[in-house]
C-alpha positions as CSV (number, residue, x, y, z in Angstrom):
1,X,151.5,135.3,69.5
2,X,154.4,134.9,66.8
3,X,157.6,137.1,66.3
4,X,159.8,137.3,62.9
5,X,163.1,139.3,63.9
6,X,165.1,140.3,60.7
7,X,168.5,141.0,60.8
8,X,171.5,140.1,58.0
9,X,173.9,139.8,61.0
10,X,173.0,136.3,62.4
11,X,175.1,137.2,65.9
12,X,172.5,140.0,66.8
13,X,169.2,137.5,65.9
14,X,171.2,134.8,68.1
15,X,171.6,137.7,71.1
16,X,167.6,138.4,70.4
17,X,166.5,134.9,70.9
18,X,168.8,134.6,73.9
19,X,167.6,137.4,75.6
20,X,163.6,136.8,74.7
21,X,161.9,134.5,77.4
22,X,159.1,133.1,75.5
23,X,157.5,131.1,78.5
24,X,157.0,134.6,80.7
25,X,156.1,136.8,77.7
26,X,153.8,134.3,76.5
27,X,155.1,134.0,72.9
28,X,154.4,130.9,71.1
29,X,156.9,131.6,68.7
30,X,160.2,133.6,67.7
31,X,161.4,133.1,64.1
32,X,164.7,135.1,62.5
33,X,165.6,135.5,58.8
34,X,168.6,137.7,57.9
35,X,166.8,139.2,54.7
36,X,163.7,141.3,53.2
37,X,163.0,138.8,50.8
38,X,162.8,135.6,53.3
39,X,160.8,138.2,55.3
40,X,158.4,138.5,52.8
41,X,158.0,134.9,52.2
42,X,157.7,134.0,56.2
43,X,154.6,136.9,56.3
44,X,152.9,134.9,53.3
45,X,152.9,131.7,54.9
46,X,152.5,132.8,58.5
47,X,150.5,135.8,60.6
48,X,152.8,138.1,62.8
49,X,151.5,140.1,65.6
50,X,155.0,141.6,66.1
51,X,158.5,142.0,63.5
52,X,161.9,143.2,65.0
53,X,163.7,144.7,62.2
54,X,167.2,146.3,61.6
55,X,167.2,149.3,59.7
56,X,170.8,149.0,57.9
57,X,170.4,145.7,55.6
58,X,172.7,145.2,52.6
59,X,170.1,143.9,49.7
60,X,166.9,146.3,51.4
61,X,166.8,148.2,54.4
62,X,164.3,147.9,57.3
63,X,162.2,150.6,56.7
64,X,161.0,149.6,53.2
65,X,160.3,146.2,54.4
66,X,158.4,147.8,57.2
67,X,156.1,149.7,54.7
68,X,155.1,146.5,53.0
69,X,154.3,144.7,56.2
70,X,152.0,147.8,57.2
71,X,150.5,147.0,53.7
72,X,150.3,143.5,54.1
73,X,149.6,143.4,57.7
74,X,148.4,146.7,59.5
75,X,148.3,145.3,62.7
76,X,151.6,144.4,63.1
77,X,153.9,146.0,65.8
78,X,157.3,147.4,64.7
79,X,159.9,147.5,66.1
80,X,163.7,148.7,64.5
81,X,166.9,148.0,65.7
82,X,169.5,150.4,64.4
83,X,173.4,150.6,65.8
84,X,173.2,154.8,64.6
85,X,171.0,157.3,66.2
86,X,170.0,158.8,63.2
87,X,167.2,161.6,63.6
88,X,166.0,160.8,60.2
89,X,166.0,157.0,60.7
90,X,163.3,158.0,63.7
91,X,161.5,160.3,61.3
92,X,161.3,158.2,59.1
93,X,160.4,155.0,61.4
94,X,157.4,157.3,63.0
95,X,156.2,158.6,59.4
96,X,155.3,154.5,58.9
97,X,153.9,153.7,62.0
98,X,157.1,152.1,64.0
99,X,155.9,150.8,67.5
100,X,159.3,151.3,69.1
101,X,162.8,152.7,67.8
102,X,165.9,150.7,69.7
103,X,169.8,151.1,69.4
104,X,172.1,148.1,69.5
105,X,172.7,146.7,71.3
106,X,170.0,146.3,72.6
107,X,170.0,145.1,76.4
108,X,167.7,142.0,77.4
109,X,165.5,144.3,80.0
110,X,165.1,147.2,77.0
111,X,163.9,144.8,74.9
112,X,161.3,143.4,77.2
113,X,159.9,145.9,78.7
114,X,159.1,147.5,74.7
115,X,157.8,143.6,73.7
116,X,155.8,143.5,76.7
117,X,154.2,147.1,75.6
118,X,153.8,145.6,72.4
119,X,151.9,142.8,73.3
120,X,149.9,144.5,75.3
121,X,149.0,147.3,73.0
122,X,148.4,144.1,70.4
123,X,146.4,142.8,72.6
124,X,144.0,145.7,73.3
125,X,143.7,146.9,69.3
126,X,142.2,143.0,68.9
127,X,140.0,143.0,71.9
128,X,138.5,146.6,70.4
129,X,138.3,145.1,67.0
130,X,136.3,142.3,68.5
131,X,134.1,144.4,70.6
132,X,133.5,146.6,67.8
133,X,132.2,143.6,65.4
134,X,130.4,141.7,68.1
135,X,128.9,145.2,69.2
136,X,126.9,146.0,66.1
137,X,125.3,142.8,66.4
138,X,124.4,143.3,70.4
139,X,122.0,145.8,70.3
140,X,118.6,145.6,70.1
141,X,114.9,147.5,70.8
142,X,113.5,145.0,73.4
143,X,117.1,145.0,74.9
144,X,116.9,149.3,75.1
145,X,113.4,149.7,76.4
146,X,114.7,147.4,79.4
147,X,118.0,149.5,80.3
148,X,116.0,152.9,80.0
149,X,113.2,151.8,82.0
150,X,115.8,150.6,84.5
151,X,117.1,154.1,84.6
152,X,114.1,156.0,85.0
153,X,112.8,153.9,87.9
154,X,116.3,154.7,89.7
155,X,115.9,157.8,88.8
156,X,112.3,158.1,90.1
157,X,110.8,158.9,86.7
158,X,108.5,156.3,86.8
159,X,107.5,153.9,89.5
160,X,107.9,150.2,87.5
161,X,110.2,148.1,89.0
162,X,108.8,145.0,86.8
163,X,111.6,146.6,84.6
164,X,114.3,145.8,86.5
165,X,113.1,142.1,86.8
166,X,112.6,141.5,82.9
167,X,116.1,143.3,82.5
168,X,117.6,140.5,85.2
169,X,115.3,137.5,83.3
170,X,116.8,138.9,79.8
171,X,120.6,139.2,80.8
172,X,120.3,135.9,82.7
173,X,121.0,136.8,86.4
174,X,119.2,134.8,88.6
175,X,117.4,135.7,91.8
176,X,118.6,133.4,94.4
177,X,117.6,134.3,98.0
178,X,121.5,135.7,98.7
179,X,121.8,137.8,95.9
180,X,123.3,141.3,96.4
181,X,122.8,144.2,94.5
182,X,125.2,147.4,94.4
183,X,124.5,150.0,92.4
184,X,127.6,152.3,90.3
185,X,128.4,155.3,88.7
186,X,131.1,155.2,86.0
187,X,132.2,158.8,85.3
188,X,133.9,159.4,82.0
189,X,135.8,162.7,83.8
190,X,138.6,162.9,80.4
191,X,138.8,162.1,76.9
192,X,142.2,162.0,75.3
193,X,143.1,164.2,72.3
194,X,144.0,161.3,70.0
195,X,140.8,159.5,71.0
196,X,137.2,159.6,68.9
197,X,134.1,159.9,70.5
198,X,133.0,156.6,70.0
199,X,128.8,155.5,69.9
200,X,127.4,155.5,72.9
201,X,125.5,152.3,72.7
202,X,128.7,150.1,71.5
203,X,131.0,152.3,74.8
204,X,128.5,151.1,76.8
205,X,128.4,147.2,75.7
206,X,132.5,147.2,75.3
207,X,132.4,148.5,78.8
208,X,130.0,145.7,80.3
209,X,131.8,143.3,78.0
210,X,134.9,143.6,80.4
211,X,133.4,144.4,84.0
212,X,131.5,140.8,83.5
213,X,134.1,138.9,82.2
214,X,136.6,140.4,85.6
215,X,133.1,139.5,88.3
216,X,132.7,136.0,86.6
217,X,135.5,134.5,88.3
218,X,133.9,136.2,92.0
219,X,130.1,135.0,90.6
220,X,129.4,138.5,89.6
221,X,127.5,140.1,87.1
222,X,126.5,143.9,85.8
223,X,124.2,145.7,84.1
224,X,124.9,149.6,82.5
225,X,122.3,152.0,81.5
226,X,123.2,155.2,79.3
227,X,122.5,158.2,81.9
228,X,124.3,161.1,79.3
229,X,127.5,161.3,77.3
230,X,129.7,161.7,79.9
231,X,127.8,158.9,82.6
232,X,127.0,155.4,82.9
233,X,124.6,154.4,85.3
234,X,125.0,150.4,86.4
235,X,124.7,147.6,89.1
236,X,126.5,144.7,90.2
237,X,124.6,141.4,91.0
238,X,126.7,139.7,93.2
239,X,125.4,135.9,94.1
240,X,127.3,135.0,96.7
241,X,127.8,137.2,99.6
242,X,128.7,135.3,102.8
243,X,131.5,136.6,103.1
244,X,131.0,140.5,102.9
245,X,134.4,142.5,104.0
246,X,136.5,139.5,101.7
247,X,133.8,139.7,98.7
248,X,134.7,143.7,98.6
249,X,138.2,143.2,98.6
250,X,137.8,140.6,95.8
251,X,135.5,143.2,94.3
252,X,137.8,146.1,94.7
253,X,140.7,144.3,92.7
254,X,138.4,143.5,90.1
255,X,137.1,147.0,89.5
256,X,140.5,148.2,89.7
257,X,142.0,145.9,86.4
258,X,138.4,146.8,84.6
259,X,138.8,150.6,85.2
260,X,142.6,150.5,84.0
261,X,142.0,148.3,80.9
262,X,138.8,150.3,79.8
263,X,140.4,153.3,80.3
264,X,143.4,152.3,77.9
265,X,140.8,150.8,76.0
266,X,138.6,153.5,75.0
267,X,140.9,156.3,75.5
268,X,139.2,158.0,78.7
269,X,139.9,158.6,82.3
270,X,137.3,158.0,84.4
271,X,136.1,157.3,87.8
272,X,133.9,154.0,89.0
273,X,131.7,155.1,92.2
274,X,130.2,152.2,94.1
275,X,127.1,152.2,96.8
276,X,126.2,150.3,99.8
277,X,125.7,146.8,99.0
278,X,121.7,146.0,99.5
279,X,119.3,143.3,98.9
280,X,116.6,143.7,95.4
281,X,113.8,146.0,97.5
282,X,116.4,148.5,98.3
283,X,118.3,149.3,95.2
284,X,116.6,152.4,94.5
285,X,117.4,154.3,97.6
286,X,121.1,152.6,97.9
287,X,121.7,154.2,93.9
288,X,119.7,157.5,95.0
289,X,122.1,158.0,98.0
290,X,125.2,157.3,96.2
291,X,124.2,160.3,93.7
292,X,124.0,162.4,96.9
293,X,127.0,161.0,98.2
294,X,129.1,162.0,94.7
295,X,127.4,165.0,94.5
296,X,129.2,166.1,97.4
297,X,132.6,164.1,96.9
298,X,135.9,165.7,95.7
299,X,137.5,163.1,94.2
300,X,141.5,163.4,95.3
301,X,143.0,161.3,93.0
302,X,141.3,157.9,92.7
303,X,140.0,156.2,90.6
304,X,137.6,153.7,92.4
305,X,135.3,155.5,95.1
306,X,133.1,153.5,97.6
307,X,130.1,155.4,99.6
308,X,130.9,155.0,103.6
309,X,128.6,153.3,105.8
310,X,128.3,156.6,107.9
311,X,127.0,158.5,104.2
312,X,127.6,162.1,104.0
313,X,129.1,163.9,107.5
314,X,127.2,167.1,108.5
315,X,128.5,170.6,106.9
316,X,128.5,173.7,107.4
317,X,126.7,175.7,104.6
318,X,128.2,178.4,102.3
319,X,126.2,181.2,101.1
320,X,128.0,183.5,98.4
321,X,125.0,185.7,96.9
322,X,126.1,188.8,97.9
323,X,129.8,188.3,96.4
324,X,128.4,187.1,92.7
325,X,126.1,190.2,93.3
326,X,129.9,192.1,93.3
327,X,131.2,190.2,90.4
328,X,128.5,190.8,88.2
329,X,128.9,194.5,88.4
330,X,132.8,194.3,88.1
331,X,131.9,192.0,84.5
332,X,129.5,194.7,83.5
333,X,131.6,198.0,84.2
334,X,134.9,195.6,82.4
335,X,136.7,195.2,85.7
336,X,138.5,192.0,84.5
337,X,141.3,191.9,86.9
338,X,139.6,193.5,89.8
339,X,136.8,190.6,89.3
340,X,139.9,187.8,88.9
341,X,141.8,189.7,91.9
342,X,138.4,189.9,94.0
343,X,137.9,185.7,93.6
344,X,141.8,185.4,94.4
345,X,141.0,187.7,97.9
346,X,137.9,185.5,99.0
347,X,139.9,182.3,98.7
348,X,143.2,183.7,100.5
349,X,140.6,185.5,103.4
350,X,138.8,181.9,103.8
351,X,142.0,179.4,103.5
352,X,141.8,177.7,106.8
353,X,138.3,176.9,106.2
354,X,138.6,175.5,102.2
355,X,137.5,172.3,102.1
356,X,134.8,170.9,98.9
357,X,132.0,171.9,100.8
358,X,133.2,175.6,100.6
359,X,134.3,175.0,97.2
360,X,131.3,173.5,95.2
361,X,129.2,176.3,96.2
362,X,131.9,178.6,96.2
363,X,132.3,177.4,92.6
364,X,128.4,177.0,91.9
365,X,127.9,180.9,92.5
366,X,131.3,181.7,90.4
367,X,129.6,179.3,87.0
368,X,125.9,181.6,87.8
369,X,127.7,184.6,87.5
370,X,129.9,183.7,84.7
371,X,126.6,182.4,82.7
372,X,124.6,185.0,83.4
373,X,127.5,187.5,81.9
374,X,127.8,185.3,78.8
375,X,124.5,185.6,78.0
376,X,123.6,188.6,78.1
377,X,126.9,189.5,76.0
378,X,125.9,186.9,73.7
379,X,129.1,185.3,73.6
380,X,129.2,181.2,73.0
381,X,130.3,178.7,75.9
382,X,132.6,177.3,73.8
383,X,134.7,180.4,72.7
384,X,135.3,180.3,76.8
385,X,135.5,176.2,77.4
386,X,138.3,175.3,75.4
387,X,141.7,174.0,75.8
388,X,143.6,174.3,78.2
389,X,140.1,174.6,80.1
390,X,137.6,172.4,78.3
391,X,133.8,172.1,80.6
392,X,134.9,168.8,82.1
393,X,137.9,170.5,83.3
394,X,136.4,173.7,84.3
395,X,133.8,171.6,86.2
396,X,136.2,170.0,88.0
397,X,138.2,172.6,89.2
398,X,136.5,172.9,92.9
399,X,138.4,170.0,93.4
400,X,141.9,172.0,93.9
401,X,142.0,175.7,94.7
402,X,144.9,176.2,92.8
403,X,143.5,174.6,89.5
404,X,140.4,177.2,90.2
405,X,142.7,180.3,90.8
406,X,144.3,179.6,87.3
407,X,141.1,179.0,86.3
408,X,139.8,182.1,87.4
409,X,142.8,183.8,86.0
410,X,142.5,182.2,82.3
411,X,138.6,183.3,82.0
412,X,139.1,186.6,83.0
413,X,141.5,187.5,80.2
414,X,139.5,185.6,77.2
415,X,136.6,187.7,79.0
416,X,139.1,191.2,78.4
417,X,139.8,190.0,74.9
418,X,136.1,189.4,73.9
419,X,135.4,192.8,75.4
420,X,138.6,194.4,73.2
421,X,136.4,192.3,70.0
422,X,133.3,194.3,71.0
423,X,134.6,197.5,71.3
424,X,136.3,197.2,67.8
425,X,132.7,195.8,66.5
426,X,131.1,198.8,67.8
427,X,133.7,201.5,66.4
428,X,133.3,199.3,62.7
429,X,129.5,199.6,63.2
430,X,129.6,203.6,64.0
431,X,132.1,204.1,61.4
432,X,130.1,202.4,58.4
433,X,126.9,204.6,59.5
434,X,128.5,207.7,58.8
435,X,130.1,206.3,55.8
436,X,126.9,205.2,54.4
437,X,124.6,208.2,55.7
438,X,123.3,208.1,52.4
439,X,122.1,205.1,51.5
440,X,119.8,203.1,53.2
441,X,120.3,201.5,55.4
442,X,119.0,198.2,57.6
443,X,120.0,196.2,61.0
444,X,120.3,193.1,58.9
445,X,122.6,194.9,56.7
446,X,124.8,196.3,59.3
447,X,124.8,192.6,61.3
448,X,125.7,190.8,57.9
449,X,128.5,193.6,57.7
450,X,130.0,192.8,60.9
451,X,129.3,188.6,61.1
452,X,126.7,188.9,64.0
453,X,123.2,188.3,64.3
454,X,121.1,191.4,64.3
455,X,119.8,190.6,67.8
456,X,123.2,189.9,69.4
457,X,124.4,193.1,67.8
458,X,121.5,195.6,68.3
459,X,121.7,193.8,72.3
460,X,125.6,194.6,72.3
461,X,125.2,198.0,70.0
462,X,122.7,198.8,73.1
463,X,124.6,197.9,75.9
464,X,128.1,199.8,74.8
465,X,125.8,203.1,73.6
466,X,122.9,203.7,75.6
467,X,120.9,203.6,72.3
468,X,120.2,201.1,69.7
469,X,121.6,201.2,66.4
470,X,118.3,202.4,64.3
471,X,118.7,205.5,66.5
472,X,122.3,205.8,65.8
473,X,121.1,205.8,61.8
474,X,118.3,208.3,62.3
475,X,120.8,210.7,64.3
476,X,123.6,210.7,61.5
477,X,121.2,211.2,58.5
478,X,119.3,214.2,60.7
479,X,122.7,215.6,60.9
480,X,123.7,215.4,58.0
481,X,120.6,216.7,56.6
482,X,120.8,219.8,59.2
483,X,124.0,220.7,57.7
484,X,122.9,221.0,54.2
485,X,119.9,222.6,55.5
486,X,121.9,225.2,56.7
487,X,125.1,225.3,54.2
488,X,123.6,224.7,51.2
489,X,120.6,225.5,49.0
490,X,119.1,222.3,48.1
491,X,116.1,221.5,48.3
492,X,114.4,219.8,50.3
493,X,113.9,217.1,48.3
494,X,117.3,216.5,47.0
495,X,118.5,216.4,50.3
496,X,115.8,213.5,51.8
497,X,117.6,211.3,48.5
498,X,120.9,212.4,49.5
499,X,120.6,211.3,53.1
500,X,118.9,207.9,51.9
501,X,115.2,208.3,52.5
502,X,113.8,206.9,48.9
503,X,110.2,208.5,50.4
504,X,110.0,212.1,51.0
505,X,107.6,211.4,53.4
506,X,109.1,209.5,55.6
507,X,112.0,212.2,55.7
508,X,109.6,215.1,56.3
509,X,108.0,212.7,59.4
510,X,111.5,211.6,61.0
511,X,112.7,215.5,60.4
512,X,110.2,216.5,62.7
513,X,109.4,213.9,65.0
514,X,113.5,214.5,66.0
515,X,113.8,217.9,65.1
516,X,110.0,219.4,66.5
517,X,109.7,221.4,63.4
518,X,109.7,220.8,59.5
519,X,113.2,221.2,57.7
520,X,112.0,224.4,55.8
521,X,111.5,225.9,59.2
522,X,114.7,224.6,60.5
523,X,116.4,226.1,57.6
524,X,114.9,229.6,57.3
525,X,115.2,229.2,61.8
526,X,118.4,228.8,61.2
């Protein structure tokens, strides 16, 4: 790890070099120049991980240097010294990718602590770089076929356990008489804005990558199959396990560094979920109990879970059919707040009793309800699951009955807005009929009008009406052609074109089959 400071006052790079410990920061070296130019010819000759650099410089100032560095270098941190707290000095400094932004001077803990950051964050970039290459060259078929055939025999999906033998033979682990197995959920429960979904295959290896190289030192081992986007299935081979309440201390530390570096690493929060440690035979029921044991978890702010010896405690059960019964008729009538106020009134009648095991049903039967109103409304999940409530965060919100209040709060008014939506669809939709009465007219036409499927909108046309929109055509052109019928003396002919029927024929039928008579006998009835 090298460090160029730049500086044309040689007091201030003295006062940097005092104040830098190399030793503790583990910096192999610290070299100053009090120009651009000698800059320039220090990056040519040597590779710099991190350049402190004063803004204000006679000859060239800081922040052009620093662009040519980002060109010549991308990867190294910046950090600027300045002695003014110029807004557009920081603008500037953050337009071009500046790690930090400090003032002089500068004290000697400041600049630690935002060296140490650097380091670290230079650190991490490399190790994700590396990953990233050695990743693409990991992979392979026979390598795939092992981890999901691992998978589905935890999972029960097929009875081979010959897979998980080949899968130990081809990562290496050996099968010594005292070797331990524990099997592990990683849960990826957030992904940060800034962050890209990255392949699941190389999250998977980068992951593994650092859990084994943290168990080595404890003669540890794991192995991660892909269970869904958001879920890693794994299990720890642990070769030496005489001492069982000191290996799972040693093992909790461990897991504790990997979950904080990979989270940092791949931009995630997540949450690692351990089983009872078991011998080879009885894997599949230790990884099988731990899914029942998360399933009824409420994780309260850790990130590294362990299932008890004693499992799951007994619970009482929660039945809530006959309230989602209630709420489904407040959705359908439109009774947004009373359904939102209803929710609120069942948690504030039941609060000594909350716990998770009266939320996660309580919150099973609220999700039924809410799907079944979104389908047959035809309105997309994710016009509901978006920020601030994405699905992982809705899913989660059992967890704390305030979250789920607001929750229940947030959803009810995008519901009252989508309804608003639908009711203005439904005026546009009546409103063109009678402006188009005659012309002919089609479903498709309408739909394509309006920016909705034909189904969704005949469905919603239905739903707001009582009848479907081809009835809704037939009834304006009948009345319009009753009115000519009777105020005018067209004939009968004329008036089929000028109410869009192209066939006669077909007007004469429709006429009647509304009407019960003919439109000559309606007009001389009339």
């Amino acid at each position: 790890m090298k460090i160029l400071a730049v500086d044309d006052q040689k007091i201030v790079l003295d006062l940097i070099r005092s104040q830098v410990d190399c030793q503790v920061l583990g910096i192999d070296e610290l070299d100053i120049v009090t120009s651009a130019d000698a800059a320039r010819e220090k990056y040519r000759e040597y590779k710099y991980e991190i350049m402190l650099c004063d803004i204000e410089m006679p000859a060239e100032d800081g922040l052009s240097l620093a662009k040519w560095v980002n060109e010549f270098s991308s990867d190294t941190k910046i950090i600027f010294l300045t002695s003014h707290a110029d807004f557009n000095y920081v603008k500037e400094a953050i337009s071009i990718h500046g790690f930090e932004y400090l003032l002089q001077p500068v004290s000697k803990d400041d600049l630690e602590r935002v060296l140490q950051n650097a380091i670290i964050e230079y650190h991490l970039q490399e190790k994700k770089r590396m990953l990233e290459k050695k990743g693409s060259f990991y992979q392979s078929r026979e390598e795939e076929v092992l981890r999901r055939g691992v998978l589905s025999w935890l999972l029960s999906e097929n009875e081979d356990e010959m897979f998980l033998k080949n899968l130990m033979d081809f990562c290496e682990i050996g099968s010594c008489d005292n070797l331990v197995m524990v099997p592990f959920t990683v849960l990826i429960t957030k992904r940060m804005v800034s962050s890209k979904r990255m392949e699941r295959a190389l999250q998977r290896f980068i992951l593994e990558n650092i859990m084994n190289e943290q168990l080595y030192s404890i003669q540890g081992k794991c192995v991660l199959m892909i269970k869904n986007d958001e879920e890693y299935a794994g299990i720890l081979f642990l070769t030496d396990y005489s001492h069982g309440l000191e290996k799972r201390k040693q093992l909790y530390d461990k897991i504790s560094i990997i979950q904080k570096n990979c989270d940092m690493l791949l931009g995630i929060e997540s949450l690692y979920c351990f089983g009872k440690e078991v011998v080879k035979r009885e894997v599949k029921s230790a990884y099988q109990s731990l899914q029942k044991y998360i399933s009824q978890y409420v994780p309260k702010g850790e990130k590294v879970i362990w299932e008890t010896d004693e499992g799951s405690p007994m619970v009482k059960e929660y039945s809530f059919e006959d309230e989602a019964k209630l709420w489904h008729e407040m959705l359908t009538m439109h009774e947004y707040n009373q359904f939102c106020y209803s929710i609120w009134n069942m948690l504030d009648k039941n609060k000594e009793q909350i716990n998770v095991y009266f939320m996660i049903p309580f919150h099973q039967a609220f999700s039924r309800t809410l799907l079944r109103y979104l389908i047959e409304c035809n309105i997309p999940s994710q016009e509901i699951f978006k920020e601030p409530w994405d699905y992982s965060t809705y899913m989660n919100s059992y967890s704390n009955v305030e979250k789920f209040r607001e929750m229940v709060h947030y959803i009810a008014g995008v519901l009252a807005q989508k309804s608003d939506e639908c009711e203005d669809v439904i005026d546009i939709v009546v409103k063109y009929i009678k402006e188009h009465v005659d012309e002919p007219m089609s479903v498709s036409e309408i739909a394509d009008y309006v920016c909705r499927t034909p189904e969704s909108l005949t469905k919603l046309f239905r739903k707001r009406t009582g009848y479907s929109i081809k009835e809704a055509i037939v009834h304006e052109k009948m009345e319009m052609a009753k009115m000519l019928l009777t105020k005018t003396e067209m004939t009968v002919t004329l008036i089929a074109d000028h109410v869009g029927y192209e066939n006669y024929n077909t007007f004469i039928r429709t006429f009647k089959a509304v009407e019960k008579c003919t439109p000559l006998e309606y007009r001389n009835n009339s």
